[in-house]
C-alpha positions in Angstrom: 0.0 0.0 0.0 2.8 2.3 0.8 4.3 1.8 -3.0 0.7 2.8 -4.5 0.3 5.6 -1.8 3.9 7.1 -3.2 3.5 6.7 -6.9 0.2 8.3 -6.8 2.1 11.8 -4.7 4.5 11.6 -7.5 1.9 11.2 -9.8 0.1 14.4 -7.9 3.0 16.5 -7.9 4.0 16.2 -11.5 0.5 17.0 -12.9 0.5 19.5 -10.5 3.7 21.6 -12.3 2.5 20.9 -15.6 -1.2 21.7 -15.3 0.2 25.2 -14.0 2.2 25.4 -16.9 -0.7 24.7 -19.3 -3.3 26.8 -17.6 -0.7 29.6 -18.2 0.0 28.8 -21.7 -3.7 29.4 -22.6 -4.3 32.7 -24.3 -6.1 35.3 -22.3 -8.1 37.9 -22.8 -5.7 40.5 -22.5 -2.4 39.4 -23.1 -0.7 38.0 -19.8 2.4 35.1 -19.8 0.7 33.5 -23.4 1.6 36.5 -25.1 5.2 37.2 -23.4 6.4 33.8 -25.0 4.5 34.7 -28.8 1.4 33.3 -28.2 0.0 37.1 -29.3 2.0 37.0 -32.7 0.4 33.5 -33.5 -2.7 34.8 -33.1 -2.5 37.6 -34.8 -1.6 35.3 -38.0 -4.6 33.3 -37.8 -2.8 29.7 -37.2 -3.6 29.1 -33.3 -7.4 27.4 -33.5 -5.7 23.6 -34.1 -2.7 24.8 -31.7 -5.4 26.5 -28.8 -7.7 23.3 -29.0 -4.9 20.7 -28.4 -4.0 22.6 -25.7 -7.4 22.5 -23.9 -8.0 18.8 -24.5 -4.5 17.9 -22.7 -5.3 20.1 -20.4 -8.5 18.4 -19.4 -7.1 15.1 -19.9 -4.4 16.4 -17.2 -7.1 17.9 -15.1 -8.7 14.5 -15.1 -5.6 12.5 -14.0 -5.3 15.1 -11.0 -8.1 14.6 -10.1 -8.5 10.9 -10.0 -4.8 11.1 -8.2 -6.0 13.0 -5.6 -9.5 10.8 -4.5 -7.6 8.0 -4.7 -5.0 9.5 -2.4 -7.9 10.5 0.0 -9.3 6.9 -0.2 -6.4 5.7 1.0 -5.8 7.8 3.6 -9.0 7.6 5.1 -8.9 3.7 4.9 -5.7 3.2 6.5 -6.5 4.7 9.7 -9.1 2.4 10.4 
C-alpha cells in the first residue's frame, strides 16, 4: 500500500507543475504570460485554432488524472486509519 500511496504523490505532484504550466500557456483575454512567450503573434496570423484546441483537451485530460490522483489519495488515507 505504501508503493501505491507514493506513486500516486508523484503522480500528484507532476500533474500539478505541468497543469500550472498549461493553464498559463492558454491565451487570455488581455495578453498575460501566453503573449510574453509569442502566443500574441500566432494569433494575430490566424494559425492558433488547431494549436489553442490541443492545448485545452490535454489540459483536461491532465485535469482528469489530478483529479483521479487525488481521490484516490484521500481513499487511502482515510482507509488506513481504520
Amino acid at each position: 500500500m505504501d508503493i501505491l500511496q507514493l506513486v500516486l504523490q508523484v503522480l500528484l505532484g507532476l500533474t500539478s507543475l505541468l497543469l500550472t504550466l498549461l493553464i498559463l500557456l492558454h491565451k487570455g483575454r488581455g495578453g498575460g504570460l501566453s503573449d510574453m512567450f509569442g502566443g500574441g503573434m500566432s494569433s494575430a496570423m490566424g494559425s492558433s485554432g488547431l494549436a489553442e484546441r490541443n492545448l485545452n483537451r490535454f489540459t483536461v485530460v491532465l485535469a482528469l488524472i489530478w483529479f483521479v490522483a487525488i481521490v484516490a489519495l484521500g481513499l487511502i488515507t482515510k482507509f488506513q486509519s481504520i
